[in-house]
C-alpha atoms as one frame of an Amber mdcrd trajectory, in Angstrom:
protein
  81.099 114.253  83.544  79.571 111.107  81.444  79.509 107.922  83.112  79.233
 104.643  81.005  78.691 101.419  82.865  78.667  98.036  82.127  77.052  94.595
  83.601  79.914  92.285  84.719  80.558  89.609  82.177  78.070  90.963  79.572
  79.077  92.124  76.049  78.651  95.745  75.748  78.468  96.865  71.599  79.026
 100.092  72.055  82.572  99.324  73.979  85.645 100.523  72.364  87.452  97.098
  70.375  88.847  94.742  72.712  87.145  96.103  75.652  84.054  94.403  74.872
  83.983  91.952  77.105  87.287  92.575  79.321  86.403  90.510  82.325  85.793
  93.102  85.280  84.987  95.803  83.294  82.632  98.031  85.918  82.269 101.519
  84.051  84.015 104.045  81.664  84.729 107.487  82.689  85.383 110.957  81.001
  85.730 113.954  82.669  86.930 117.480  82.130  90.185 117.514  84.383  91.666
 115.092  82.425  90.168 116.296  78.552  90.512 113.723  75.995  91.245 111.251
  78.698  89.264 108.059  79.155  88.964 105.915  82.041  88.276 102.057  82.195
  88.008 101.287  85.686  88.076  96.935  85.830  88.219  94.847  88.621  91.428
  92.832  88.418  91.778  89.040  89.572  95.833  89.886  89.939  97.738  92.141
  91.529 100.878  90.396  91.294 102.274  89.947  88.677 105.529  87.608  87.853
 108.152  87.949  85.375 108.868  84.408  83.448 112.142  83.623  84.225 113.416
  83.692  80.515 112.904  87.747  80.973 116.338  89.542  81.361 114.579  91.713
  83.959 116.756  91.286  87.622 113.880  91.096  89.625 110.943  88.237  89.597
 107.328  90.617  90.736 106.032  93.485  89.612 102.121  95.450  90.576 100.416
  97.504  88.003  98.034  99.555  89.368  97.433 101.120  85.151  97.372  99.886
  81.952  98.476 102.610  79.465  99.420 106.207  80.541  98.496 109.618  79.962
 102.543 110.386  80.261 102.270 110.090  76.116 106.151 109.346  75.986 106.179
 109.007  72.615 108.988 106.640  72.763 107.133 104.181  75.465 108.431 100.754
  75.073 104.877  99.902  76.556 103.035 100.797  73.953 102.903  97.513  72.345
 101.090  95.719  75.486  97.451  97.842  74.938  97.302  95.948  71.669  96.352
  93.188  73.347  93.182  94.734  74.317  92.675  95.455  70.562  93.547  99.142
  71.293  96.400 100.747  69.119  99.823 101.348  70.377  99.564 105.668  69.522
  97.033 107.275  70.471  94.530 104.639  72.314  97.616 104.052  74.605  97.822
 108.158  75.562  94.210 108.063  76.155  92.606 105.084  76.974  93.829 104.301
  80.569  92.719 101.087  81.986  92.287 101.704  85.890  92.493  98.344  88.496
  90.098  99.890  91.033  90.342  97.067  93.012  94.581  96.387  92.877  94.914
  97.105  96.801  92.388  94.765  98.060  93.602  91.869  96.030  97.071  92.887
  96.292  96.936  92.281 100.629  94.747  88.893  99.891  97.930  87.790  97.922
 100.799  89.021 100.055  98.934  86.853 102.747  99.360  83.901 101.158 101.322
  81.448 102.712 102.989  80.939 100.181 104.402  84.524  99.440 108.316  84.444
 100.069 108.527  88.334 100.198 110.502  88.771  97.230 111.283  92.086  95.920
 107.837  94.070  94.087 108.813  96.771  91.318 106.230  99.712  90.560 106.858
 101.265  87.718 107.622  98.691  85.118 105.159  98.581  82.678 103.217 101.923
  83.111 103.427 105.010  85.439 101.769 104.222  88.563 101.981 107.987  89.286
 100.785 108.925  86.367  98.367 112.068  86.207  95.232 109.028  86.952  96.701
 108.526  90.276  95.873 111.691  91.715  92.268 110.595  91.443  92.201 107.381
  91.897  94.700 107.015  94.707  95.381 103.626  94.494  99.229 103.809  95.279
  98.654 104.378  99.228  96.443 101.037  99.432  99.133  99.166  97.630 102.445
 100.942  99.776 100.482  99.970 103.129  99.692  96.383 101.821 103.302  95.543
 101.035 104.660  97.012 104.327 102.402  95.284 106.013 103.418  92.390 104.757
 107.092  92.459 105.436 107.738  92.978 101.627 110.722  95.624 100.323 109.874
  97.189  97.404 110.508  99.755  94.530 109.267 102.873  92.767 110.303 104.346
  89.698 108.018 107.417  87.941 108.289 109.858  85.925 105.090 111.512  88.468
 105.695 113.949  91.177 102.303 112.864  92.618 105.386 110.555  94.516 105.360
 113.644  97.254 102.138 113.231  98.066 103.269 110.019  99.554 106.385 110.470
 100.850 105.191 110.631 104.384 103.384 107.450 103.683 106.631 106.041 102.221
 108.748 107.156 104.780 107.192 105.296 107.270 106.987 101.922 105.068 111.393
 102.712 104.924 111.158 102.066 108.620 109.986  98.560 108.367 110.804  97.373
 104.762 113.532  98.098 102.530 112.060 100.905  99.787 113.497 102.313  96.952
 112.981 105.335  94.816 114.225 106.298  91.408 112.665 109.061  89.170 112.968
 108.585  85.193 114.151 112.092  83.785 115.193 111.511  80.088 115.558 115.168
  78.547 115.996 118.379  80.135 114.907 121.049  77.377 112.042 122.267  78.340
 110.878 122.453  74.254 111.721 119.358  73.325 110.531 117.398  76.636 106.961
 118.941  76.017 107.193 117.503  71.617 108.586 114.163  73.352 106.729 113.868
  76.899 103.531 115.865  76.171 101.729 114.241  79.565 104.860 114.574  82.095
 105.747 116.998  84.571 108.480 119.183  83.617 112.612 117.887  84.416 112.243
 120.732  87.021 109.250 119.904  89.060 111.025 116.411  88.893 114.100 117.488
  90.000 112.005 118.940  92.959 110.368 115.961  93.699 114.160 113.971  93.961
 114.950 116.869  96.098 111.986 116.614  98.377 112.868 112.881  98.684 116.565
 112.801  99.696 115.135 115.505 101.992 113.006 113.021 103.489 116.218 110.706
 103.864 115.785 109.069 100.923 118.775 107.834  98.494 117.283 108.871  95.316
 118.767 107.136  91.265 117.542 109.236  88.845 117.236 107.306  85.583 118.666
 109.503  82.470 116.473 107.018  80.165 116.155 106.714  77.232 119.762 108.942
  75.859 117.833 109.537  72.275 120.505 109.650  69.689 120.815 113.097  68.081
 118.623 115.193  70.690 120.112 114.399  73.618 123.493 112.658  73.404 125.588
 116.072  73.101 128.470 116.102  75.652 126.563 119.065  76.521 123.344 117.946
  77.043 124.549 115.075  79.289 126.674 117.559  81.183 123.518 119.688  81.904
 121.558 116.915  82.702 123.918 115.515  85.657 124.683 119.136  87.275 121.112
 119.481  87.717 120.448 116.068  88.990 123.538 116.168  91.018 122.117 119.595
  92.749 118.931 117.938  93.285 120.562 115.427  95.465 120.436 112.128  93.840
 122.863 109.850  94.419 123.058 107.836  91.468 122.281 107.392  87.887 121.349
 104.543  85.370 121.788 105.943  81.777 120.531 103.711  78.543 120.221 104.617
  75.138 117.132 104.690  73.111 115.414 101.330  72.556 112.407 100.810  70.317
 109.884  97.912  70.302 107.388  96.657  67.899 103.930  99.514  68.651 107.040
 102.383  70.023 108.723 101.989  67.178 106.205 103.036  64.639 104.773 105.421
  66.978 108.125 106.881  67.554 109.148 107.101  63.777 105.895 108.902  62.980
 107.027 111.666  65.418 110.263 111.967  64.733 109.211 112.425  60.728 106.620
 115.089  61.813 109.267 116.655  63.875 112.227 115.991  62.923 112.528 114.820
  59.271 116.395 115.326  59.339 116.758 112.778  60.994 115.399 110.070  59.665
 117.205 108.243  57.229 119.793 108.107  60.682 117.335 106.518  62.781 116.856
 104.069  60.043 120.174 102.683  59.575 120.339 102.783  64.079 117.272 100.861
  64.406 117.033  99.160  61.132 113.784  96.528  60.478 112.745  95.351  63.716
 116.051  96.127  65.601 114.820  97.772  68.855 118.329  98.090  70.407 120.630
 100.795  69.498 123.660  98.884  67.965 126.914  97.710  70.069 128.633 100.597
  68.171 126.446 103.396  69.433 126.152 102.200  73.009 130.067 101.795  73.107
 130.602 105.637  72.240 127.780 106.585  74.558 129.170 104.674  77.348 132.433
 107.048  76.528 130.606 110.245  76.862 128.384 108.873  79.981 131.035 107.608
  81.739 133.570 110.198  82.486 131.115 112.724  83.573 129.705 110.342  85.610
 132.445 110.519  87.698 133.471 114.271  87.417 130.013 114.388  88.788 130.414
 112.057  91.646 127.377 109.966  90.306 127.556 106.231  91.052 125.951 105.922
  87.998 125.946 102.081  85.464 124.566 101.634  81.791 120.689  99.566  82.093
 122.380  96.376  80.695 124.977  96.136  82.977 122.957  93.377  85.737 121.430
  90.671  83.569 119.192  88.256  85.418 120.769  86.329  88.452 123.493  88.594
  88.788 123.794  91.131  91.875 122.334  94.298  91.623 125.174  97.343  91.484
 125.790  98.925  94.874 122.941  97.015  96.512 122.959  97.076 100.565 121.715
  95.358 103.367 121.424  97.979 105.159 119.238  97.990 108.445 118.222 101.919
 107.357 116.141 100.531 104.659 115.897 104.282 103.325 119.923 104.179 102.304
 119.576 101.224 100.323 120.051 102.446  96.878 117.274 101.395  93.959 116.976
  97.490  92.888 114.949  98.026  89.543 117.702  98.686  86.799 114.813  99.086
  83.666 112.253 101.297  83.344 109.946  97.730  82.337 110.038  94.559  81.099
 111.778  96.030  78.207 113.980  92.802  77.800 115.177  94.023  74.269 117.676
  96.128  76.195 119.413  94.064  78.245 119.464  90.742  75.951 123.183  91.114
  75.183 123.760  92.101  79.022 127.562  92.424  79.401 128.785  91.430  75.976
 126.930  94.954  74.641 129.492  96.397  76.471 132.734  94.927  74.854 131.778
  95.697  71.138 133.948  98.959  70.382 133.845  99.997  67.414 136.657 102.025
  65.950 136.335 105.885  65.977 135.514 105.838  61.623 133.118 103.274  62.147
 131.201 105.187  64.817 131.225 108.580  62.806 129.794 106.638  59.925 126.796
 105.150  61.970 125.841 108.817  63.486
């Protein structure tokens, strides 16, 4: 193990660009279990964190216990945000994880504040707070016991199964506060999820991990995000993907198609040529210049794949961009089981790109000819 510290609020040269002098900064870490991995643990000033109200996001606070995850999604609309630490949006964001050590402790001095209305908190927005860093720095039971102790309902989505560890701990916070759970399961080949996900657990131990929390009397969405066009999008492949998340036990799905921001996008494209050269003259013409949405076009013929077996499946599933900001969340309860209440989050992040259009996305349908010529 090598340990590199730093003095609190001194430049240190030998820091990686843009970490230089990042307020907070207490010590970099390597170590073997997590090989090619480093950690920037930082004391934060924040824990909360609010979403401007010109964000399509439906909900107004989010915690962010990470910056940057070891998930290496290679389509992670997130990558963009480590460039503003001067780090690049590839391979910095894999494996340069910044770590708020201290995101517990300042998250219960906030929620104390007389001022704190007890609005809805999302966790998993921006970056995977059970993300493979969790299970040794354990910061998500500090933060789960400092929003039910303040009276405040909130939300999980991951991608991490590290989410068992605290389901008794969660279970418990479902007695006194409204909590939601989602898990983010975009592709279900085993091949293709370890070329696309290379840090995730596999759809199966996933699927487990849903199981083991409708088990605990939870009401689990699974989100089938992102659809990538091409790979996944076969009638097939959707088909697959909802029997197994129907056996698992969830009880509802949110299904989007692939979206690609400014740092994803050219980290995605450089993949998908390495991989899969086929396709990209396709992907061009979808996501042409800085488009990050998949056109009206492609959404409109997804929606009639999604759809149908959505209900043959007896999901109560919706499309991401179907609750733009200030409207009512789909099939949200007041429910005084807070464990029934089905998620609130509806994006995997503020990943506004994909909901901009909100319902109108929805009424472009292209005609059949059209469609076949775009894919």
């Amino acid at each position: 193990m090598r340990w590199q510290g730093q003095e609190l609020g001194v430049a240190d040269a030998g820091a990686l660009p843009g970490l230089e002098q990042l307020n907070g900064l207490v010590r970099s870490v390597t170590t073997p279990e997590f090989a090619g991995v480093t950690f920037h643990e930082v004391l934060c000033k924040s824990a909360l964190n609010h979403v401007p109200s010109a964000s399509a996001m439906p909900f107004d606070w989010t915690v962010n216990p990470y910056r940057g995850c070891s998930h290496a999604c290679v389509y992670c609309f997130a990558r963009g945000t480590h460039e503003y630490l001067e780090l690049d949006a590839g391979r910095d964001f894999d494996t340069q994880v910044v770590v708020k050590v201290n995101v517990a402790e300042v998250l219960q001095k906030e929620l104390r504040r007389g001022t704190w209305q007890h609005q809805p908190v999302m966790l998993g927005t921006n970056t995977d707070p059970y993300q493979r860093a969790e299970g040794r720095y354990k910061l998500m039971p500090g933060i789960v016991s400092a929003l039910t102790e303040s009276g405040t309902p909130f939300s999980i989505l991951t991608k991490g199964t590290l989410l068992r560890r605290d389901l008794p701990l969660l279970t418990d916070a479902a007695a006194q506060v409204h909590v939601t759970l989602a898990m983010s399961i975009a592709v279900f080949d085993d091949e293709l999820q370890h070329l696309v996900e290379p840090g995730t657990p596999t759809a199966s131990a996933r699927l487990e991990t849903v199981r083991a929390a409708t088990e605990a009397g939870f009401r689990v969405t699974v989100f089938l995000m992102p659809i990538v066009p091409h790979l996944t999008d076969s009638i097939s492949a959707i088909d697959h993907a909802l029997t197994r998340i129907k056996q698992a036990g969830a009880v509802r799905v949110v299904y989007g198609a692939l979206h690609l921001r400014p740092g994803a996008k050219q980290w995605f494209m450089q993949w998908l040529a390495e991989r899969h050269p086929e396709l990209v003259s396709s992907y061009c013409g979808l996501y042409p210049g800085v488009t990050a949405n998949a056109p009206k076009a492609y959404r409109a013929w997804l929606a009639k794949r999604v759809r149908p077996l959505l209900r043959v499946h007896g999901l109560d599933g919706s499309a991401e961009d179907e609750n733009p900001r200030g409207a009512p969340v789909s099939g949200l309860a007041d429910r005084a089981d807070a464990r029934s209440a089905p998620i609130v989050v509806t994006s995997r992040g503020r990943a506004a790109a994909a909901w901009r259009e909100g319902l109108a996305g929805r009424t472009g349908v292209a005609a059949p000819e059209a469609v076949d010529r775009l894919f």
